[in-house]
MIDOZA-86387 format. One record per residue (C-alpha): residue number from 1; y, x, z; residue in three letters. Coordinates in Angstrom, 2 decimals, padded with zeros to 5 digits. Layout:
! residues N
 num       v       u       w residuo
 NUM       Y       X       Z     ala
...
//
This chain:
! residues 339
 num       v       u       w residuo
   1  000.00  000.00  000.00     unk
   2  003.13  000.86 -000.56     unk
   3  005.64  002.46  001.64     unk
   4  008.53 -000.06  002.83     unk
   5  011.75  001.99  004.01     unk
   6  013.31  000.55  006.70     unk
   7  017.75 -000.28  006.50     unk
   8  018.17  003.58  008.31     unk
   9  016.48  005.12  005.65     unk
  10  018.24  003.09  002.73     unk
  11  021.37  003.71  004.36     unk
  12  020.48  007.58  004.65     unk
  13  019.47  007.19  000.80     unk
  14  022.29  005.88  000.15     unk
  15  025.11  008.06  001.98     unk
  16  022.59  010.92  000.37     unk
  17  023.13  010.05 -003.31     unk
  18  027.37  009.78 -002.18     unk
  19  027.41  013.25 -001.21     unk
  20  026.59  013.20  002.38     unk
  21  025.84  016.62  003.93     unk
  22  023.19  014.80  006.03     unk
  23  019.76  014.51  004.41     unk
  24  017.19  011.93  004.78     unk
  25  014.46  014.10  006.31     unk
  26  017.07  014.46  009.24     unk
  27  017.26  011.08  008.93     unk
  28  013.74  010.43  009.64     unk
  29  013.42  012.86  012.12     unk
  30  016.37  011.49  014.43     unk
  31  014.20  008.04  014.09     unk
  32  010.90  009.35  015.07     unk
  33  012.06  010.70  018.07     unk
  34  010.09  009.86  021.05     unk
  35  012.39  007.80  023.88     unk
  36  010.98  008.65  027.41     unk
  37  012.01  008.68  030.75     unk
  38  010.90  011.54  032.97     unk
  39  008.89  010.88  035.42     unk
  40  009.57  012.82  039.39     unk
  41  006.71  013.79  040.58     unk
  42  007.83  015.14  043.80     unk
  43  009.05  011.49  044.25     unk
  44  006.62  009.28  043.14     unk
  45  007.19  005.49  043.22     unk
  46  004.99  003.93  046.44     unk
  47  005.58  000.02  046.17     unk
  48  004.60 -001.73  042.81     unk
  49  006.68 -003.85  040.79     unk
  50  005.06 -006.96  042.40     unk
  51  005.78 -006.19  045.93     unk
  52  009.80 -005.63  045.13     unk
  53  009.77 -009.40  043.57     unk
  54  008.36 -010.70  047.29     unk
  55  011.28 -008.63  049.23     unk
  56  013.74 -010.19  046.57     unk
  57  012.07 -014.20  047.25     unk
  58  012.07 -012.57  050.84     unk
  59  015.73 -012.21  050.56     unk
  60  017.14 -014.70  048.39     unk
  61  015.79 -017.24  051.10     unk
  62  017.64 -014.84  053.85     unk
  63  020.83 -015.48  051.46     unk
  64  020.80 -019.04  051.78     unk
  65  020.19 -018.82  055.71     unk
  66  022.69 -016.63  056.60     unk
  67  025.01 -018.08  054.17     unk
  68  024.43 -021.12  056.12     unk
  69  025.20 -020.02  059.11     unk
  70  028.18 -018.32  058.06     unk
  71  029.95 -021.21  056.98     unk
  72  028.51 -023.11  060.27     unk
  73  029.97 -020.54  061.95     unk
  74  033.26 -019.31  060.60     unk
  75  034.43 -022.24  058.86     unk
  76  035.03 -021.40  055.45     unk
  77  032.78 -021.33  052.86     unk
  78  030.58 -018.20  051.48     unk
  79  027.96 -017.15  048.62     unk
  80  025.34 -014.74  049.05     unk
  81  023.07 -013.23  046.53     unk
  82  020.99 -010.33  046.01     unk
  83  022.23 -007.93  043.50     unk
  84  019.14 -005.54  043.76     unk
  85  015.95 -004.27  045.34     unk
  86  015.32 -000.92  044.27     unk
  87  012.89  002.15  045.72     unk
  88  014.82  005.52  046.53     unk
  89  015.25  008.36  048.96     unk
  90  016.73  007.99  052.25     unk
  91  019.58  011.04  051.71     unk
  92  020.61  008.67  048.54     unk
  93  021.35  006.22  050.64     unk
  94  022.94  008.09  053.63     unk
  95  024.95  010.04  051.21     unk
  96  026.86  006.97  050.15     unk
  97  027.66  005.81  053.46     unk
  98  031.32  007.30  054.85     unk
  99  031.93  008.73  058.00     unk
 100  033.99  005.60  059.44     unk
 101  031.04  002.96  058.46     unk
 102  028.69  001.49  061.10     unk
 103  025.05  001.57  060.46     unk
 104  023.40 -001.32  062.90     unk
 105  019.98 -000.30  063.63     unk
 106  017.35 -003.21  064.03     unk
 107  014.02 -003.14  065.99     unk
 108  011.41 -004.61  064.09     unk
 109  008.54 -005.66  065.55     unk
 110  005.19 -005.84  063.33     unk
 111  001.77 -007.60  064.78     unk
 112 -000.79 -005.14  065.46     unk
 113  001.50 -002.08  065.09     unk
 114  002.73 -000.69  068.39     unk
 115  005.28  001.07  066.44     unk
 116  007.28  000.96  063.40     unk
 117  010.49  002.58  062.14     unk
 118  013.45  000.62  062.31     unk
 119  015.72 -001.04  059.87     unk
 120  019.06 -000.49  058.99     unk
 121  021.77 -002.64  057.94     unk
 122  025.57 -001.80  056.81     unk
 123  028.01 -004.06  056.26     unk
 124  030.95 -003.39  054.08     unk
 125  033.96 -002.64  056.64     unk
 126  036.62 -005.33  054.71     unk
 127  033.82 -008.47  054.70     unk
 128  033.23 -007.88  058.75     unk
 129  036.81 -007.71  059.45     unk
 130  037.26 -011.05  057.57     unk
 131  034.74 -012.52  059.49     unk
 132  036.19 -010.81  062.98     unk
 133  039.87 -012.05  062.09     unk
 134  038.09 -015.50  062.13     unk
 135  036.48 -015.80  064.94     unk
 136  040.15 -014.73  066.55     unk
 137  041.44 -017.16  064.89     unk
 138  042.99 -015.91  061.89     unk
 139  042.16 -016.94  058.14     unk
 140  040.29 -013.94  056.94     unk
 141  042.27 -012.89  054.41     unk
 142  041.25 -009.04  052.64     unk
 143  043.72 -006.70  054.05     unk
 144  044.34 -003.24  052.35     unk
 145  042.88 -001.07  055.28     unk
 146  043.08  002.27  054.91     unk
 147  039.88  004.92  053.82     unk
 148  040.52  006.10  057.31     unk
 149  040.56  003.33  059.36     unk
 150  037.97  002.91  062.28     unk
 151  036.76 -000.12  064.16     unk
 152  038.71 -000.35  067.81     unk
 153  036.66 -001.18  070.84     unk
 154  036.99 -005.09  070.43     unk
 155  036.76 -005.00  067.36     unk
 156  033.44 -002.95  067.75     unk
 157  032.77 -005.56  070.21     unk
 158  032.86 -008.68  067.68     unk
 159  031.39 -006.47  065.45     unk
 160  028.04 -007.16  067.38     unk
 161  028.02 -010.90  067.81     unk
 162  029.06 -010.80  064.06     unk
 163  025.80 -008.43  063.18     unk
 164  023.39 -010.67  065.34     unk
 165  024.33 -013.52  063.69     unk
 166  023.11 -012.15  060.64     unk
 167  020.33 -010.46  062.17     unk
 168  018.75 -013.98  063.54     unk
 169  018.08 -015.38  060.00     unk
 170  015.69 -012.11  059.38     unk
 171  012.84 -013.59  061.13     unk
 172  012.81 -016.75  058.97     unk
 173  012.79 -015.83  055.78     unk
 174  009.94 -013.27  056.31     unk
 175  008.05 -016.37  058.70     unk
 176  006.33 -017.89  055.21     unk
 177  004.66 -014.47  054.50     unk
 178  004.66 -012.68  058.15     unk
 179  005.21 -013.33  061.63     unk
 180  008.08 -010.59  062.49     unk
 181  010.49 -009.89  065.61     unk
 182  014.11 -008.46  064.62     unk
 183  016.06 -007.15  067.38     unk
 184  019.34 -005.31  067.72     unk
 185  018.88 -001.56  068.81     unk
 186  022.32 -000.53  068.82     unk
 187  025.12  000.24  066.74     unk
 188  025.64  003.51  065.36     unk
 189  029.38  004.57  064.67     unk
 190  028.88  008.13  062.86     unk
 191  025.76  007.50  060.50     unk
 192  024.94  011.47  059.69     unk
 193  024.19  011.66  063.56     unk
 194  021.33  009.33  062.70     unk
 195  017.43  011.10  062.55     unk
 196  014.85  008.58  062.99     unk
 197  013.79  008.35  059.60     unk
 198  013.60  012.02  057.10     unk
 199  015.81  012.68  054.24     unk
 200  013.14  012.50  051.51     unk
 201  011.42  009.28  052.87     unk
 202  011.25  006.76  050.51     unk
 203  013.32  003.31  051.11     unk
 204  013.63 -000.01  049.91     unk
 205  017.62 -000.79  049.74     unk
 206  018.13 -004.40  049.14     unk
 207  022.16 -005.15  048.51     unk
 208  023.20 -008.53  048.76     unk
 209  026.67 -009.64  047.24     unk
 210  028.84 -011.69  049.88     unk
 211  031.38 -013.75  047.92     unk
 212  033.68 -015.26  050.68     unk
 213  036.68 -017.91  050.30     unk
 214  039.25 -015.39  050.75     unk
 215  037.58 -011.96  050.15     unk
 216  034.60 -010.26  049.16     unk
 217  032.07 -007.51  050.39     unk
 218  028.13 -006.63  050.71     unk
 219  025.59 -005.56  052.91     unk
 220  022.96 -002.79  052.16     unk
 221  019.90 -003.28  054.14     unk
 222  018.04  000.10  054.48     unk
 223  013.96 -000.77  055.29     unk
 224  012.00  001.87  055.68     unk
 225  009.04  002.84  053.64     unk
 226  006.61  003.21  056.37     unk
 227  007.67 -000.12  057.68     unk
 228  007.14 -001.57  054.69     unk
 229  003.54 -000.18  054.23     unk
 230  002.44 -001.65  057.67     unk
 231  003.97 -005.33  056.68     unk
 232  002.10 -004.96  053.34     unk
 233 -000.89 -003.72  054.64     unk
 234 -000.97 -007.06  057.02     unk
 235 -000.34 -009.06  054.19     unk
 236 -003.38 -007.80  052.06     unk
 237 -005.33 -008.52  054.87     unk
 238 -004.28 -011.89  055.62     unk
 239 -004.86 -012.84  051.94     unk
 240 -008.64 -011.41  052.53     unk
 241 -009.57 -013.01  055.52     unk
 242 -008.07 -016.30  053.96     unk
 243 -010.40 -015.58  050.44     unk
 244 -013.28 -014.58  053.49     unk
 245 -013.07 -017.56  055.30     unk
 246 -013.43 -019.82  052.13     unk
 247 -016.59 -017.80  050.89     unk
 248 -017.96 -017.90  054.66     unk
 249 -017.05 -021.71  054.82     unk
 250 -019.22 -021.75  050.82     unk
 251 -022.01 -020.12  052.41     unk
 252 -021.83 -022.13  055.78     unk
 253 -022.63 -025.78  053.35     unk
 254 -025.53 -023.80  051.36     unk
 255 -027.05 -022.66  055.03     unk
 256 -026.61 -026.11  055.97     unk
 257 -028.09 -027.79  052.97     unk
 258 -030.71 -025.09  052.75     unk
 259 -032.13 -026.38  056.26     unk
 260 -031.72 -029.92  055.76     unk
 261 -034.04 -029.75  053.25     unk
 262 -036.69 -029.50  054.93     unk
 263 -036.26 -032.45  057.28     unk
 264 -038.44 -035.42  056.81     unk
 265 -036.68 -038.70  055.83     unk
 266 -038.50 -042.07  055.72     unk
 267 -038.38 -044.14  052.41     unk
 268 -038.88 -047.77  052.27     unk
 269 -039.20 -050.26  049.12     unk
 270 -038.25 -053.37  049.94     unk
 271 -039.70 -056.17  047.57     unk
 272 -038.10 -059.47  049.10     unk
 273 -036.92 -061.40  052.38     unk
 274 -038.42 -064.55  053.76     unk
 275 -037.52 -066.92  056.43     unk
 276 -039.80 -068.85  058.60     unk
 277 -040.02 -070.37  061.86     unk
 278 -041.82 -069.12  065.11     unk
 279 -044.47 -071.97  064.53     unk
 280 -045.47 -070.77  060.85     unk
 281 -045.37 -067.08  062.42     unk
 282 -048.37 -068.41  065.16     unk
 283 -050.50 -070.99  062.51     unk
 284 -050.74 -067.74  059.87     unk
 285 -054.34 -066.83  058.87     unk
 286 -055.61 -064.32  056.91     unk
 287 -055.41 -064.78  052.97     unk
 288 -052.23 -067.07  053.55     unk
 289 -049.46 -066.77  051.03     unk
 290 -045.87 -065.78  051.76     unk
 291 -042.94 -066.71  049.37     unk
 292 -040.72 -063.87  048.72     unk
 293 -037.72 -065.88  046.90     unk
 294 -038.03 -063.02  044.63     unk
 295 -039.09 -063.29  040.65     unk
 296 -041.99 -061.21  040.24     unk
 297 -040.08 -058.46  037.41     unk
 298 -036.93 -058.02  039.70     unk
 299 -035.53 -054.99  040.67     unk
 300 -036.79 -053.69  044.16     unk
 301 -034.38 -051.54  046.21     unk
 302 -035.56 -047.99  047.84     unk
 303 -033.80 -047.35  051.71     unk
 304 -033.45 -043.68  052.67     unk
 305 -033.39 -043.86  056.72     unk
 306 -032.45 -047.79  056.34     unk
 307 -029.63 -046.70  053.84     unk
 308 -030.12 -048.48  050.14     unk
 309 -030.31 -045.72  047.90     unk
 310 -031.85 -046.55  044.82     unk
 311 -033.65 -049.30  043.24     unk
 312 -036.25 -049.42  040.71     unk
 313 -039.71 -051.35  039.71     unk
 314 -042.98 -051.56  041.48     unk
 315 -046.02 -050.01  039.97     unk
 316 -049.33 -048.43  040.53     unk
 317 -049.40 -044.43  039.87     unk
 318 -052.91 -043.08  040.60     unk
 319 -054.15 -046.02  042.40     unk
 320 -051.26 -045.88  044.46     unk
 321 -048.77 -048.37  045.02     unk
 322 -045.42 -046.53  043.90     unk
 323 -041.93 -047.32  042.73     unk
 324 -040.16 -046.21  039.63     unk
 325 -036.21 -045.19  040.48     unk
 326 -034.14 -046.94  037.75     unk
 327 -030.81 -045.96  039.22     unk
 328 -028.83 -044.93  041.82     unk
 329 -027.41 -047.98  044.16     unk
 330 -023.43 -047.87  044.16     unk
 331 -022.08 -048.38  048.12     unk
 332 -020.83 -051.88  048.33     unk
 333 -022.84 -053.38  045.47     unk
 334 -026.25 -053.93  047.26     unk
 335 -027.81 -056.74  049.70     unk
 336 -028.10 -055.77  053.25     unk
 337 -031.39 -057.81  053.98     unk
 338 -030.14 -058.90  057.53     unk
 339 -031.56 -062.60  057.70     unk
//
C-alpha cells in the first residue's frame, strides 16, 4: 500500500520546493521524536492513581462540611473546593511555606495503630484573618497585610478556635471509608523548627480553594505518607473480611444443605377426604366401602412433613403402590384437607 503523508510532511514538501533551507528528512525526524517524561527513581510514586481519587471524594465531602459550618458559623457565605491531590516530597512542601505562616499539627488517631505520624494543615494567613475579624465582629474584608506581618497573641488565640472548627469536620468525611480520631496537637509558629516527619518522605498535599464573600484564600493539608499507608492498609482489609464473610456465609448454606440431606422426611399421598359419623365409624366391617368424593383419574396431592408439595397420579411401579409427580404445588393454590 501506498504511503499517505501526513499535512507536516506536505507542508515540509511544500516550503521545500519554495526554497526553504529546512529539508523534509528534518522534517520527519522532528516528528518521530519520542515524547517521554523521565521517570525519578530515587522518588518513586507509592500511592496509585486510584487511591488519590478516594482522598479527593474524601475531601470534596470535607469541602461541603466545613463550608457548612463556616457559613453557620461566621455568617457570610463561602465555597470550598479541592484544587488538587498530588504525591511529593515533604522539603517541597516545607520549602513553600514562609517563615511567618502557622503550620497546625493534628493528631490522628488510626484503629489498630498505636502510632501514626501526624497531619499538617496551613491556612493561608489573609483567609484566617477574615474569618478572625468576624468572629470580633468585623466584616472580613481582605486587608493588604504586609509579607512581614505575624499573628499577635489573640489573634494566635482565635487562630485556634478558628483551626478546630475546621479540624472537627475531618472525622466525617473519612467516617464512610474509616473510623478516624483528629485532634489538635498544637500550633507551630516557625514551621522549619518542625522534625517529625524527614525531608524526603513522601506526602499527599491536598489544597482546597476557599472562595469567601469578601476575600479569598486556601488551605494545604500536608498527610503523611506513612499515615496514609496504615489507613490504606485498614481499608484493604476491611474490603477482605467483607468479600470473606460473604464466601464464609456461601459455604455456611452448602454445610447446611449438605447435612440436611440426609435427614429423613415423611411423604404422604393423599387420595381423598370423607366424612362420617361416630356411629358409621363403630358398625364398619371388613370389605365395607368408603366414598372418597373423589373421581377416580383426579390428581392426588404428595405432603412433605404435612406440607403439600406436589401432586401427581396414582399407579403401581413394581407391584408397588406409587405416585407419579406431575408438578410442583404453588403455596396458596392447594386444599388443606382439615374436615
Amino acid at each position: 500500500m501506498a504511503e499517505v503523508l501526513s499535512q507536516s510532511q506536505i507542508d515540509a514538501l511544500l516550503n521545500s520546493l519554495q526554497g526553504s533551507d529546512e529539508t523534509i528528512d528534518e522534517i520527519d525526524k522532528k516528528a518521530s521524536d519520542a515524547k517521554y517524561r523521565k521517570y525519578d527513581f530515587y522518588s518513586p510514586k507509592k500511592f496509585t492513581k486510584d487511591k488519590l481519587k478516594i482522598l479527593k471524594s474524601i475531601f470534596d465531602n470535607y469541602s461541603r462540611m466545613a463550608g457548612s459550618q463556616i457559613n453557620g458559623l461566621f455568617r457570610t457565605s463561602s465555597e470550598l473546593s479541592v484544587i488538587t491531590v498530588e504525591e511529593q516530597r515533604y522539603y517541597e512542601f516545607a520549602n513553600a511555606l514562609n517563615d511567618n505562616d502557622i503550620l497546625t499539627i493534628v493528631n490522628v488517631t488510626v484503629p489498630n495503630i498505636s502510632q501514626s505520624p501526624p497531619l499538617l494543615i496551613n491556612a493561608s494567613m489573609s483567609l484566617m484573618l477574615s474569618l478572625i475579624d468576624r468572629m470580633l465582629g468585623g466584616v472580613g474584608e481582605e486587608a493588604d497585610i504586609d509579607e512581614y506581618y505575624t499573628y499577635t497573641e489573640i489573634e494566635m488565640a482565635l487562630y485556634r478556635k478558628v483551626i478546630q472548627y475546621l479540624i472537627g469536620a475531618l472525622k466525617d468525611s473519612w467516617s464512610s471509608y474509616i473510623n478516624l480520631n483528629f485532634k489538635l496537637d498544637r500550633l507551630e509558629e516557625n514551621p522549619g523548627m518542625f522534625q517529625e516527619i524527614g525531608v524526603d518522605e513522601t506526602i499527599v498535599i491536598v489544597v482546597i480553594d476557599v472562595d469567601l464573600k469578601e476575600c479569598t484564600g486556601r488551605l494545604n493539608v500536608c498527610i503523611p505518607g506513612t499515615l496514609l499507608l496504615n489507613i490504606f492498609e485498614i481499608m484493604e482489609k476491611k474490603k477482605h473480611n467483607a468479600l470473606g464473610d460473604e464466601l464464609r456465609s456461601q459455604d455456611n448454606r452448602n454445610d447446611i444443605f449438605s447435612s440436611i440431606k440426609s435427614s429423613d422426611l415423611l411423604v404422604q399421598a393423599k387420595v381423598g377426604d370423607a366424612v362420617i359419623t361416630l356411629d358409621d365409624i363403630y358398625n364398619l366391617h371388613v370389605g365395607d366401602v368408603i366414598n372418597l368424593n373423589t373421581p377416580k383419574e383426579s390428581d392426588i396431592q404428595l405432603y412433605v412433613e404435612s406440607q403439600p408439595w406436589f401432586k401427581g397420579q396414582l399407579g403401581v411401579h413394581k407391584r408397588n403402590v406409587a405416585v407419579q409427580i406431575d408438578d410442583l404445588i404453588e403455596k396458596g393454590n392447594y386444599q388443606t384437607g382439615e374436615n
